[in-house]
Residue, then its C-alpha position, 0 to 999 in steps of 0.5 A: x500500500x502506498x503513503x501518500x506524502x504532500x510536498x511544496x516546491x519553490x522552483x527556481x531557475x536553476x533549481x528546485x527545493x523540495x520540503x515536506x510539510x508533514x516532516x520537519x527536516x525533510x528538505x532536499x534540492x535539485x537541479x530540476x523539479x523532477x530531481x527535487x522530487x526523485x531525492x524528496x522520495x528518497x529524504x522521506x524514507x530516510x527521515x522515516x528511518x531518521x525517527x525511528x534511530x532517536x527511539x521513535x515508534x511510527x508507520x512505515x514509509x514504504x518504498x511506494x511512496x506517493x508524491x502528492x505536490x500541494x503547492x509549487x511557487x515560481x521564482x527568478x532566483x536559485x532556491x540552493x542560494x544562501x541569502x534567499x528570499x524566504x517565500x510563505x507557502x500556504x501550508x505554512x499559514x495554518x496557526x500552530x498548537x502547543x504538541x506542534x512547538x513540543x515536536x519541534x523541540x523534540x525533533x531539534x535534540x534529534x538534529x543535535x544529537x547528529x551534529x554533536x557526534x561528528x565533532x569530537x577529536x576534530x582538530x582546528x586544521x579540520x574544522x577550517x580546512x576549505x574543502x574545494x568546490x565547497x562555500x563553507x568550512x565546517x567552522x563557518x557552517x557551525x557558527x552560520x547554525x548557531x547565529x541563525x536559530x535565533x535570527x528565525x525566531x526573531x523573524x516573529x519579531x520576538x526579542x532575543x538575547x546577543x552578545x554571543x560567546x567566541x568559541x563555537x561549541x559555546x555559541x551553539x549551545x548558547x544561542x540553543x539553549x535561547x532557542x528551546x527557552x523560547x519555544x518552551x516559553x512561546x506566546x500565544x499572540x505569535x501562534x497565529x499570524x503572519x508577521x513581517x521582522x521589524x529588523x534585517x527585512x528581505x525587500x523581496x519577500x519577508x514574511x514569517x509564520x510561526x509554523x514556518x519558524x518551527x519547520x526552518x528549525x529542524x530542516x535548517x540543522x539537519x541540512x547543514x549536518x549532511x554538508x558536514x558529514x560531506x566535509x569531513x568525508x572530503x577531509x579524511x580522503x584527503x588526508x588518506x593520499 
């Protein structure tokens, strides 16, 4: 029997980016939207198997899953770019409860977990080793994991703390534990709505939901600790010749 899954696209010219509503940290690109949607098939079944390493008990996803695209936004940039504009997909509108805020945390302590076991014994050649064809060090990429997830939660234009610390295991700790502190603490005025950042506005498009918040939480980390993942690959081959 197959699942049937419900995907938007943001199709760009260049490429695709494909993300699952239904599965945080579901997130995937490609060259050209039938790509997009060939590796989201795939993203599924790992996200499913993803859930199930944490300790969670769910259905199945076979390998006869059902593609179903919901909404598909055209745009005249490269979703893949960072610096984006971030567009509102309809599914993103919908207000949030409090078991959507807990899964979220939830699932970031997942995403955590996998970032943290790739650093220990990692030496600071490795971390700022700039892998060729690469934009960023693994260095770069944790501190751009850290100073973003409170920068998503201030896109709902709820105030956070600066003044973050120099060390990067540090910062991400430090800018986590506001995170989690705010959604633990999240107002209600801010469950529903659509709101545009008083601060660091996109001129294009700039509008935030707290949906979309909880979703660029858990999809933002996973998508960086693959790059990781890839770099540190890179970085033991290289070693190896």
């Amino acid at each position: 029997m197959s699942s049937k899954i419900f995907v938007c696209l943001e199709v760009g010219p260049q490429a695709t980016g494909a993300f699952v509503p239904d599965c945080p940290g579901c997130w995937v690109f490609g060259r050209t939207k039938e790509r997009a949607i060939e590796k989201v098939r795939i993203a599924i079944i790992e996200w499913s198997e993803w859930l199930k390493k944490h300790g969670e008990s769910i259905s199945d996803i076979s390998n006869k899953v059902e593609i179903e695209v919901t909404e598909m936004l055209h745009v005249d940039y490269n979703p893949v770019e960072a610096g984006k504009p971030e567009p509102l997909f309809w599914s993103e509108v919908l207000p949030v409860q409090r078991d959507d805020i807990e899964r979220t945390v939830r699932l970031m302590g997942y995403s955590r977990k996998d970032l943290l076991d790739l650093l220990p014994n990692i030496s600071d050649e490795c971390l700022d080793w700039k892998p060729p064809g690469k934009p960023r060090t693994i260095r770069n990429c944790l501190k751009h994991i850290a100073y973003v997830e409170p920068w998503y939660i201030n896109r709902l234009n709820i105030e956070v703390p600066g003044n973050y610390p120099d060390d990067v295991i540090e910062l991400l700790n430090y800018t986590r534990n506001i995170v989690i502190e705010c959604l633990k603490n999240f107002p209600k005025r801010k469950m529903r709505g659509i709101f545009q950042p008083k601060k660091n506005r996109n001129p294009v498009c700039d509008l935030w939901t707290a949906r979309k918040v909880l979703r660029r939480l858990v999809d933002h980390e996973r998508l960086h600790t693959k790059y990781i993942e890839k770099v540190l690959k890179m970085y033991h081959e290289m070693e190896s010749t």
